[in-house]
N, C-alpha and C positions, 0 to 999 in steps of 0.2 A: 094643496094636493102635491103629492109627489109622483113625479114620473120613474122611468128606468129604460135604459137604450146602453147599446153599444157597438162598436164597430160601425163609425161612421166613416171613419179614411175619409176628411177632409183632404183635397190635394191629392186624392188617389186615383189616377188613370186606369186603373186595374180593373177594369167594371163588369168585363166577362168573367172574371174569377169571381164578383159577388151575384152575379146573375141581373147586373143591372143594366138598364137599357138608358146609357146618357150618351150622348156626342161626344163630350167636350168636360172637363173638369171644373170648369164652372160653369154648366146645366149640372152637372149634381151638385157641386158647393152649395149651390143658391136652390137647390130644390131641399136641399135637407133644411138649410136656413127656415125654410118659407115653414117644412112639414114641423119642423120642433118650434117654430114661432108661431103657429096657426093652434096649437093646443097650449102652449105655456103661458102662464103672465108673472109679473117678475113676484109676483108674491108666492109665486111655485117652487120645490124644489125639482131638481134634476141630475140622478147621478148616471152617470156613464161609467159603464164598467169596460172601461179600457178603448184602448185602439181610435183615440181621438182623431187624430190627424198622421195623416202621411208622410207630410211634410210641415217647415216652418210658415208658410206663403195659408198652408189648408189651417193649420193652428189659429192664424187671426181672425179667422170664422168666429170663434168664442164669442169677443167682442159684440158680435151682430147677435147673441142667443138670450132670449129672457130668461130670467127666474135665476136663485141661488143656485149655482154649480157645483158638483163634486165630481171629484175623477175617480176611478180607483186603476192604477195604472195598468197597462198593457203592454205588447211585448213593443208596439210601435212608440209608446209613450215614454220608452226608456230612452230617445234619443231628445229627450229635453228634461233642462234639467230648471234651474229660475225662472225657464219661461210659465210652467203651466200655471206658477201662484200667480201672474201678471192676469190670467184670464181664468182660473177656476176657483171659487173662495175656501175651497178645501181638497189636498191631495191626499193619497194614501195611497199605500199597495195592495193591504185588505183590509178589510174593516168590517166588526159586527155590530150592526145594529138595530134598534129596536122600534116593529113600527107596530100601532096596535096591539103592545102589550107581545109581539112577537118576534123571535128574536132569529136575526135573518146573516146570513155569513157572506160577504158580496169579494167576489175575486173573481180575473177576468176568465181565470184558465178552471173550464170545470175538473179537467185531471185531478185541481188543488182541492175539490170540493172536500166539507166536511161532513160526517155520517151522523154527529151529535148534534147537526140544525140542519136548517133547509138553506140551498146556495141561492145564491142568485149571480148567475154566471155571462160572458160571451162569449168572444173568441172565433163560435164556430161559425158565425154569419146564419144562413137559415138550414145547416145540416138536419136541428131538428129544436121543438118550441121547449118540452116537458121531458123529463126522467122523473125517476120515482122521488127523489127530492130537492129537483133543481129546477131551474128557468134560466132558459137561455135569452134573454133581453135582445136580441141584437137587431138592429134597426132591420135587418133583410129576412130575417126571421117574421117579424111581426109589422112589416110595412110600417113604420110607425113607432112612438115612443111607447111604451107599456105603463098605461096608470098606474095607481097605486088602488083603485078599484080591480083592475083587472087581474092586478096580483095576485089580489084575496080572492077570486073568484078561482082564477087558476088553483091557485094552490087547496081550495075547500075540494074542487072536482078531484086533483091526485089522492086527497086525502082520504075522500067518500067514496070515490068511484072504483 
């Protein structure tokens, strides 16, 4: 199975700008850990489209996440550079790729979106889930990581509906 998430700001104190309700930066550290360990097993993939961590301290979180990783960078993730190959098995800036015979354009910034395929985007935390052919993945968007079932579900309803 493959999952999709973004903007998790590991290390991130910021939690009234995500609308999130922690004390303490590790009550979220350790709740996102638990929420992306509680659906993954390491034979899952899981790409994050950006905004990994906060800091270097929220970056060792990786370490603690099952399944194959992929990044695709974000504006926070430009403040490391050697470190991310140490914990994600593949970086990029964007990347298209093809799941189900469909061919998906993944970048964190939907601004960069492209019109010749369907995005899969973050950045924007939970401003909003769907456009006409994007998905915004981001962990506060969608409480949770986004299957790769739920993808295809998403994306049949913008496409039918």
């Amino acid at each position: 199975m493959i999952y999709f998430t973004s903007d998790l700001h590991f290390g991130d104190n910021r939690f009234p700008l995500f609308y999130r309700n922690y004390k303490s930066v590790e009550e979220q550290d350790n709740n996102l850990v638990e929420l992306w360990n509680s659906k993954v097993t390491d034979k899952d993939t899981v790409i994050c489209l950006g905004d990994f961590s906060y800091s270097k301290d929220g970056l060792e979180n990786a370490s603690k996440l099952k399944g194959y990783k992929i990044l695709i960078r974000g504006n926070y993730d430009d403040q490391f550079t050697d470190e991310l190959l140490v914990y994600f098995d593949k970086v990029y800036t964007d990347k298209i790729i093809n799941i189900r015979g469909e061919k998906f354009y993944f970048n964190h910034y939907p601004a960069n979106g492209r019109s010749d395929m369907f995005n899969i985007v973050g950045h924007i935390h939970s401003l909003w889930k769907v456009q006409r052919n994007m998905i915004n993945v981001g962990i506060d968007a969608w409480q949770g990581l986004v299957s790769e079932d739920q993808l295809f579900f998403t994306l049949n309803g913008i496409r039918k509906h």
